[in-house]
Every structure is written in structure tokens, then in C-alpha cells.
C-alpha positions in Angstrom: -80.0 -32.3 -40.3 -81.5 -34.6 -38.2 -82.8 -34.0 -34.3 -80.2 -36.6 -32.9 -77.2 -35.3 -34.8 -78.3 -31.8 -33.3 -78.4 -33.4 -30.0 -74.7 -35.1 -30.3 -73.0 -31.8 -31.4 -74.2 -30.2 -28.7 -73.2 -32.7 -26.1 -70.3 -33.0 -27.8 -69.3 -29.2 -27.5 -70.5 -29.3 -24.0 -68.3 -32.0 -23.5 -65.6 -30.1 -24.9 -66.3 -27.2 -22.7 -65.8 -29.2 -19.7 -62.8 -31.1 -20.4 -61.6 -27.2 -21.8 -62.4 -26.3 -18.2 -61.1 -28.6 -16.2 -58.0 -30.4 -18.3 -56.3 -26.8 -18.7 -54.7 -25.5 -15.6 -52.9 -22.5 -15.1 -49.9 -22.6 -13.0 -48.9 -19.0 -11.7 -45.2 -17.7 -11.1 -43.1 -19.1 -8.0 -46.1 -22.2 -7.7 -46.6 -25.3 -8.8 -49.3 -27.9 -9.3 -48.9 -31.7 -8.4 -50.4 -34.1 -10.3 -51.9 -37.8 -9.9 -53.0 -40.0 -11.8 -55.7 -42.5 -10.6 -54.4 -41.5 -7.6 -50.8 -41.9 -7.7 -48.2 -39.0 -8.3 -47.8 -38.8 -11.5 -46.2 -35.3 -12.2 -45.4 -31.9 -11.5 -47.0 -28.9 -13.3 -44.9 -25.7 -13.7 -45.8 -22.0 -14.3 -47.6 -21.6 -17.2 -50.3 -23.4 -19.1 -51.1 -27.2 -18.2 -53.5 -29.9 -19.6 -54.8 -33.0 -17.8 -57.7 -35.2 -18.3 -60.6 -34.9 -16.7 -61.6 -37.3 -14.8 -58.3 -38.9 -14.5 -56.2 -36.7 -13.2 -56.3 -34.7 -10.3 -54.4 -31.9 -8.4 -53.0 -33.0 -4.8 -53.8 -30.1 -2.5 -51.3 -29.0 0.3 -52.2 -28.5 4.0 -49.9 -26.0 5.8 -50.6 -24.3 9.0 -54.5 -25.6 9.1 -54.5 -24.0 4.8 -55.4 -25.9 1.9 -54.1 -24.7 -1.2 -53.8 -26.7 -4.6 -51.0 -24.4 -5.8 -47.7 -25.1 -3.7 -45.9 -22.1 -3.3 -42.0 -22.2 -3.5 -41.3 -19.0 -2.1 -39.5 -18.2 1.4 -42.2 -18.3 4.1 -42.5 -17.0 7.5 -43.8 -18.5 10.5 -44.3 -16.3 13.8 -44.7 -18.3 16.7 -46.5 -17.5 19.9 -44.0 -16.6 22.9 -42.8 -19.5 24.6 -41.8 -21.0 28.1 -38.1 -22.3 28.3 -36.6 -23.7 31.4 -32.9 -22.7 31.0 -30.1 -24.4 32.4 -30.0 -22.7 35.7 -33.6 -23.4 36.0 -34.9 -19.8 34.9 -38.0 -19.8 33.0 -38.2 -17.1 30.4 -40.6 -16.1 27.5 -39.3 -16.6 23.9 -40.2 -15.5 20.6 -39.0 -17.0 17.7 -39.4 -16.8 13.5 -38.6 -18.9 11.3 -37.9 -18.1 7.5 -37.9 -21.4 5.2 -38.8 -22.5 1.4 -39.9 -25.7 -0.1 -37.1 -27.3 -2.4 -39.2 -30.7 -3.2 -42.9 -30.4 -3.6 -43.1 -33.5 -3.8 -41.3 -34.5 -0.8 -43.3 -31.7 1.0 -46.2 -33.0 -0.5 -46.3 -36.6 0.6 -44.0 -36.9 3.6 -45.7 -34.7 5.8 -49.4 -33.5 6.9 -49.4 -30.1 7.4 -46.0 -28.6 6.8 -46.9 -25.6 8.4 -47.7 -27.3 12.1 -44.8 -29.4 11.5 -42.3 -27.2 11.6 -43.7 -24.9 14.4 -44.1 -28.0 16.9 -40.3 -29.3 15.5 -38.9 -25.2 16.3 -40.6 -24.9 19.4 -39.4 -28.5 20.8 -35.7 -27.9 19.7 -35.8 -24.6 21.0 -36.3 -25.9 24.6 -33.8 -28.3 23.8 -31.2 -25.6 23.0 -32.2 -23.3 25.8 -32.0 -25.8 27.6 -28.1 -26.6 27.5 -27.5 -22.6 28.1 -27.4 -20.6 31.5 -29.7 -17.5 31.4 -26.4 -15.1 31.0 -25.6 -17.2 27.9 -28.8 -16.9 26.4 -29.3 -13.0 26.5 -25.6 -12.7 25.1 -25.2 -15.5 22.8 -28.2 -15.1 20.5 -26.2 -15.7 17.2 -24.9 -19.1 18.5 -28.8 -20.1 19.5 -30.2 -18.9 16.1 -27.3 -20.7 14.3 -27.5 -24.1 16.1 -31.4 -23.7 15.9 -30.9 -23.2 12.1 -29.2 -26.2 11.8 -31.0 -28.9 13.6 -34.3 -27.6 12.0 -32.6 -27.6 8.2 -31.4 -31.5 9.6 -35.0 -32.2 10.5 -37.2 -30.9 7.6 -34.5 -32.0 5.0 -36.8 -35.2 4.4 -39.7 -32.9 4.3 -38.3 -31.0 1.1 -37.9 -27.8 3.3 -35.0 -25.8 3.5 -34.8 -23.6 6.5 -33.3 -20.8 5.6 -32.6 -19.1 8.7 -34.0 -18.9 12.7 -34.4 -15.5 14.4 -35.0 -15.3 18.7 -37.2 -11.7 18.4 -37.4 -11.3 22.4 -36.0 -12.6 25.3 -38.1 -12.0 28.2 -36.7 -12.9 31.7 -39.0 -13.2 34.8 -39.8 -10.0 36.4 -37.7 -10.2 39.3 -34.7 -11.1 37.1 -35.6 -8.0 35.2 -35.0 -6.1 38.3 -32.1 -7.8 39.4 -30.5 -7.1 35.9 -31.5 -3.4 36.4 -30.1 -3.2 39.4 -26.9 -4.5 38.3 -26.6 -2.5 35.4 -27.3 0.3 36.9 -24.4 -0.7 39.5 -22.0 -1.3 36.8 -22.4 1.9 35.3 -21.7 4.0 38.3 -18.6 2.1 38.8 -17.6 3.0 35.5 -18.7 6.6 35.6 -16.4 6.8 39.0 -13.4 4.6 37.4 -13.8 7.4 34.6 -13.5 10.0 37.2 -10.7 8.6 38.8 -9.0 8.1 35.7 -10.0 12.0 34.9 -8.4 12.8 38.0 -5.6 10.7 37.7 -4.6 11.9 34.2 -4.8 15.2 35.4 -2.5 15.3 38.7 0.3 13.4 36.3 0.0 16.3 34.1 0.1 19.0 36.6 3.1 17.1 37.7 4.5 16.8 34.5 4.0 20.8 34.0 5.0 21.7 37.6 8.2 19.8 36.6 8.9 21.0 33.3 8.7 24.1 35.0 11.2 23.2 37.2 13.9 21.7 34.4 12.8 24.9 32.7 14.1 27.3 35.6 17.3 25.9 36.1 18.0 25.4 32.8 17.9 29.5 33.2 19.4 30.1 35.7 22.4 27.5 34.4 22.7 29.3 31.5 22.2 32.3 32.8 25.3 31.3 35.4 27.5 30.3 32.2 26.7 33.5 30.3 27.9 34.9 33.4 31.0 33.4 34.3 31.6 33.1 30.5 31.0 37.2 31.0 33.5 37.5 33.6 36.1 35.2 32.2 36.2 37.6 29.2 36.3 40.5 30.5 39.7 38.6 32.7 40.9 37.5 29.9 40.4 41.0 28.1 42.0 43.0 31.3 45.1 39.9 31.5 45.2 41.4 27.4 45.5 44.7 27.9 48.3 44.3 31.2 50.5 41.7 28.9 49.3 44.4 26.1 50.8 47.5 28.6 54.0 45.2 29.9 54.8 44.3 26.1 54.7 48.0 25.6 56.8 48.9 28.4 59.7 46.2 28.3 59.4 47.4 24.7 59.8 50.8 25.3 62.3 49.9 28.4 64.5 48.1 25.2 64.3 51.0 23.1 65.2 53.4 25.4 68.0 51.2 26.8 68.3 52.1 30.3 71.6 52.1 32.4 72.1 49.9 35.1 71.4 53.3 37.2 68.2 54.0 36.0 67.2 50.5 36.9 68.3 50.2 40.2 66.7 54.0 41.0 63.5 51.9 40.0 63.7 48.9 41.7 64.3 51.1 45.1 61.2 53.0 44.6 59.3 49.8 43.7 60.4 48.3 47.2 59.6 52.1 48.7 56.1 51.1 47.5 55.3 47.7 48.4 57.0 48.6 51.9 54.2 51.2 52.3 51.4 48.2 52.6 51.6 45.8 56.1 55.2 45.8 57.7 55.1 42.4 57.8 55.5 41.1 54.4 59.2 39.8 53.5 60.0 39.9 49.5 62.7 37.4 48.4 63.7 38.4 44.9 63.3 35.6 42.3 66.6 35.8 40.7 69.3 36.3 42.9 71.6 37.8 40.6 69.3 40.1 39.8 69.1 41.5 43.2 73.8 41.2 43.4 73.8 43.0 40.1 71.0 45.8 41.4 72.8 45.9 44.3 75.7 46.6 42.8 74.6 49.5 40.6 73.2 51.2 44.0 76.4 50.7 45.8 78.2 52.2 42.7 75.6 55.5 42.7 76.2 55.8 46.5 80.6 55.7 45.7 80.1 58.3 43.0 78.1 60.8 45.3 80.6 60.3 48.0 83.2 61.4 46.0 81.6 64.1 44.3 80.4 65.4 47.8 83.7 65.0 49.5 85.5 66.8 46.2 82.5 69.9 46.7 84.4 69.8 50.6 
């Protein structure tokens, strides 16, 4: 083989080395590689194994926050921001610390319609935070975080849109209020809670004087539902044993007019009775008067003693 054939092959396989080296490009997972083509875009190279041509083409680097990487990365970044001075709308100036999550959706986009994403989006957060703070009294702003990251989240996802950025989401880590402010809050909380702890305490007390009240009268209700009942047991005593003594008597009176029938007693015997009934209720106060119920009762008792006097008359006077 001849010297210059010797000499071809071997620029040839250098040659080959070097295109080998620089025309195959390996793309690693979540990245990409963009592409141009005597200078213009031409496309974009995924994960995996790529070729180009030396010499031809060429891999755009990306710039973001001050790095320069050939590989753009598609997953969700972060960016930290130093705290901030915002002027709120009560004129309060307060430090605040923000970070921001977001993703590239275009490369390409991110690639060619912006010079260092990275800055970019801090100096865009930082100058719509003011903005929002701005609009908010310093009240509003230590109790309506969620609104601020929300509306923050949205005019930045607005604003980078054209970049090829999605911003996923906008977090406010610390709110730091002037010192004084600090000390006023403090002070006011600390007010607010010892109102509280002595509305507790008069609620405490409260509560419990209704239910001492509430027992004391329960008690009450309870005592003279006692002593009712113990009244009506009473007089629910005493009517029984009236009605068991008005028993017995009509029980005794049945007996006697019974026994008063049986025996059939003579006009005699009765009026002998009726004068020693009148002997007995003449022994009580003199002044009592007894009018009989039935007259003729009386007439025919009257009678019957007028008859027993006649026959002892006689029966003395025939003895003479």
C-alpha cells in the first residue's frame, strides 16, 4: 500500500472520530437540546441519542439566572428571592419573601424570546409584588395571603406565557412588619386575649349562677311537690278513714233498724226511747231547742206516752 493511501485512511478515521464526537449528542431525561442550523432554529432534540453535523449545526445554549447551560431543563424550578421592601396601601413598609415554582412548556419560546429567563422572572415577581401589595392595607396583607399568592400566580402565568413558562404557583414565605408595628400587634394581641380569657370567665361564672339557680329551684318544685303530695296522701288518709267510720255507723244503723224490724217493737217501747233520747240531749247546754223533723212522728209518740201515763193511772188508782 502506498504512503498517501496510508495517510488518507488515517485522516479519514480521524475525521470520522470527530464528526463521531461532535455529530452524536446525548440528550438526558426531563432536557432537551435546541438545534440551529447555520444559525437558524432548526429543531429540537429529545432524550436520547441525537446526530448533527459538525460544523453545521450547533446547540443554542440557555442563560437563566446569570447560567449557561446547553441542555434546557423542563422540570419545575424554584427561584428564592431576597426579602423585599413593599410600601402597602396604608403606607407601611414591610419586608417580604417570596418563591416562585415554574416549568418551561416551549423551549423554544424560552429559548428565543427572552435573555436570561431566570432574571426575568425574578425582576417581573418582584415588580408585580409591589404592585399587589400595593392595593392591600397591612391588616389585609398578614390575613389574606392565599388571595396575594393567587392573584400573584396569575399575573406572572399572564406575563411569562410568551416566554414559554408556566408558573405554577407563588408562595409569600414571611411577612415582616416594621418593628414598632411588631410591638403594636403584640400589644394588641396580647389585649385581645385577656378580654377573652375574662369574657370566658364571665361566661364561667355566668353558666354557673343559672345552674345553681336552676338546682336551687328544682329544689324548690321538688319540696312542694312533697309536701303536696304528701298533703293529698293525707287528706286522702283522712277521707278514708271518714268514709270507713260513715261505713261502719250506716253499717251499725242498718244493723239496728234491722234488728229494731225484727224485733218489732210496740209503739210503747218506742216512745220509752225517744224520752230517754230527749233525757240525753237535755243533759248538754240548756239552751238548745229540738224541733222534731216529722211532726207526726212526734203526735203519734206523743200519743203512745199519753196512753202509758192512762194505763198507770188506772192501774194505780185500781191498787187504791
Amino acid at each position: 500500500m502506498e504512503q498517501g493511501s496510508i495517510v488518507l485512511i488515517i485522516v479519514l478515521i480521524i475525521l470520522a472520530f470527530v464528526i463521531g464526537k461532535k455529530g452524536i449528542k446525548i440528550v438526558r431525561q426531563a432536557s432537551v437540546l435546541i438545534i440551529e442550523r447555520m444559525g437558524k432554529f432548526n429543531r429540537i432534540a429529545q432524550s436520547g441519542v441525537n446526530f448533527i453535523w459538525p460544523f453545521i449545526d450547533r446547540v443554542r445554549p440557555m442563560i437563566s439566572g446569570g447560567i449557561t447551560d446547553n441542555f434546557v431543563d423542563l422540570r419545575e424550578r424554584v427561584i428564592d428571592f431576597e426579602p423585599q421592601p413593599v410600601i402597602t396601601k396604608d403606607n407601611v413598609t414591610m419586608s417580604v419573601d417570596t418563591v416562585v415554582y415554574y416549568q418551561i412548556t416551549d423551549p423554544q419560546r424560552a429559548i428565543y424570546e427572552i435573555v436570561n429567563l431566570g432574571f426575568a422572572i425574578e425582576q417581573l415577581t418582584i415588580t408585580t409584588l409591589r404592585n399587589v401589595m400595593g392595593e392591600l392595607a397591612l391588616d389585609e396583607t398578614l390575613v389574606s395571603r392565599e388571595t396575594v399568592n393567587n392573584k400573584l400566580q396569575s399575573v406572572l402565568d399572564e406575563a411569562t406565557d410568551k416566554w414559554g413558562v408556566k408558573i405554577n404557583r407563588v408562595e409569600l414565605k414571611n411577612i415582616e412588619p416594621p418593628a414598632e408595628i411588631q410591638d403594636a400587634m403584640a400589644k394588641q394581641m396580647k389585649a385581645e386575649r385577656e378580654r377573652r380569657a375574662t369574657v370566658t370567665e364571665a361566661e364561667g361564672l355566668k353558666a354557673a349562677a343559672i345552674l345553681k339557680a336552676e338546682g336551687e329551684r328544682n329544689a324548690t318544685i321538688a319540696e312542694a311537690e312533697g309536701t303536696k303530695k304528701a298533703a293529698i296522701l293525707s287528706a286522702e288518709g283522712e277521707a278514708e278513714a271518714i268514709l270507713k267510720v260513715q261505713r261502719a255507723e250506716a253499717e251499725a244503723i242498718k244493723l239496728v233498724y234491722s234488728a229494731i224490724h225484727e224485733g218489732k217493737p210496740t209503739n210503747d217501747l218506742i216512745a220509752i226511747k225517744y224520752m230517754d233520747a230527749l233525757k240525753e240531749m237535755a243533759r248538754g247546754d240548756g239552751n238548745k231547742v229540738f224541733i222534731p223533723y216529722e211532726a207526726t212522728g212526734v203526735l203519734a209518740s206523743i200519743a203512745g206516752i199519753k196512753e202509758i201515763l192512762t194505763e198507770r193511772k188506772e192501774s194505780e188508782s185500781k191498787k187504791l
